[in-house]
C-alpha positions, 0 to 999 in steps of 0.5 A: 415867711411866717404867717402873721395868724392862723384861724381854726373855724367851726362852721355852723354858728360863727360861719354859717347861719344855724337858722339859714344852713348857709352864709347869709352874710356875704361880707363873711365869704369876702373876708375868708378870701381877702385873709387867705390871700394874705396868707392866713393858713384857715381851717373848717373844723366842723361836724357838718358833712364834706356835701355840706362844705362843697356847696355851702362853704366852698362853692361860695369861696370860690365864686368870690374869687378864691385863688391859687396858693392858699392854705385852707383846709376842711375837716368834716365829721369832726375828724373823720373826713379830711381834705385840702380846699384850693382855688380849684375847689375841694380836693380829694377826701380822706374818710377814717372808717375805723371809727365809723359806727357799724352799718347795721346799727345805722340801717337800723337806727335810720328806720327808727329815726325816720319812723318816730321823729321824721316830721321833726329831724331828717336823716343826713345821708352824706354823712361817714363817719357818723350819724346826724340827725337834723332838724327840718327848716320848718320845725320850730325850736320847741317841736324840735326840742321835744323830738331830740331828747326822744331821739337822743334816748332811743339813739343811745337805747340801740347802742346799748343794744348792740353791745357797742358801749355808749355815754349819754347825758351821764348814763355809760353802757360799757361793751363786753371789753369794758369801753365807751366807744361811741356817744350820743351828741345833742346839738342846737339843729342835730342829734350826732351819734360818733365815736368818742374819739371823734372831736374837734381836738381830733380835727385842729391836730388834723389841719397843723399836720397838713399846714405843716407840710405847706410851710411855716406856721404862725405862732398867733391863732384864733379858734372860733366856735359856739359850742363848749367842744368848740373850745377844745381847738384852742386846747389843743393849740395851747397845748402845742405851745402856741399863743392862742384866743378862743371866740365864743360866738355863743357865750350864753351857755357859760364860758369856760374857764381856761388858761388862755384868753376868750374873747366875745364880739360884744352882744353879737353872737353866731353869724354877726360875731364871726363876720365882726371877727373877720372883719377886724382881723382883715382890718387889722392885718391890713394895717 
């Protein structure tokens, strides 16, 4: 039987509160639940951690009744770790190594991080495939700010350095081959540091590949997200030929132009436009 929908989420924003760092909406982990149940394949494509899926995701899911049999899927670190998420929790992960940054520059760039920008950001060491930089509960947005374009600059300073070939904020350094091969990702809490091949494009070929070998996948799917690289899930399932929408939870960065539809939950945006999201689409494959 074909699915009546397929789901592809990020996770902080439309998911989990980018204030709170958890689900603060429980209505949120209900929905997950009853659609999954219903057969809806879901996949978390985030930049957050497997740590983080464990126990702000998936723990969450499964104390709200989860069951056996569904399709849900987690890539974290978008697209260098894998794993399948059951009514048993979450099975084992897969890491790809081969585009981890090296583990000199982390040690190194860990010391300056913790050194110049501890009060601000914290050092995220659950992280594989690439480096975060988040910020602390108790710094405020402007501090935050401030410590950010430091951090971005001195992250982007030390692959150069290295002679690994980087892109920031429009500056390139190639490597001796002439590559990019890594970049500096400022985000709304973090200061990623990751392969370019690294995206979430990376992370919705990741999830059909494993919903593939489960059975037949819908031809109706709806990506959630509330940044710009958000909308490269969508990219990747129009380019597959599916019918897709993408959610913008965030629209006051600019939507984007794009040959498929995107939608907007009124004048709710991050956590409250995913849970009305959800919401409607309980509601409407309940009908």
């Amino acid at each position: 039987m074909i699915p009546p929908l397929g789901l592809l989420l990020d996770v902080d924003g439309p998911i989990s509160s980018p204030v709170e760092r958890r689900i603060a909406i429980r209505s949120i982990i209900e929905d997950l639940v009853t659609l999954a149940s219903r057969g809806v394949p879901i996949a978390f494509i985030t930049g957050r951690s497997d740590t983080f899926m464990r126990n702000e995701v998936v723990a969450p899911l499964l104390n709200a009744g989860l069951p056996d049999g569904v399709r849900m899927f987690g890539v974290s670190e978008k697209g260098g770790v894998w794993f399948p998420i059951t009514g048993n929790g979450m099975g084992d992960i897969a890491i790809d190594r081969e585009l981890a940054l090296p583990d000199d520059y982390t040690a190194e760039f860990r010391d300056i991080a913790e050194i110049r920008f501890g009060e601000e950001m914290f050092f995220d060491d659950t992280k594989h495939a690439m480096i975060s930089l988040e910020q602390n509960t108790q710094t405020s947005a402007a501090d935050f700010r401030i410590a950010q374009e430091q951090a971005n600059q001195a992250a982007f300073d030390l692959l150069v350095e290295f002679g690994l070939g980087a892109r920031y904020a429009g500056q390139e350094f190639p490597d001796a081959e002439g590559l990019i091969n890594f970049r500096v990702d400022p985000t709304i809490i973090s200061t990623d540091v990751e392969s370019v091949l690294l995206d979430k494009d990376r992370g919705a070929a990741r999830a059909l590949d494993y919903f593939r070998q489960s059975g037949d996948l819908p031809t109706l799917w709806r990506t959630v997200g509330d940044s710009r690289s958000d909308y490269l899930m969508a990219d990747y399932l129009h380019d597959e030929g599916f019918d897709v929408a993408h959610v913008d939870v965030r629209p006051s960065d600019g939507i984007l132009e794009r040959p498929y539809r995107v939608v907007t939950e009124g004048n709710l945006i991050h956590d409250e436009a995913g849970a009305a999201f959800l919401r409607h689409w309980v509601r409407t494959l309940g009908e």
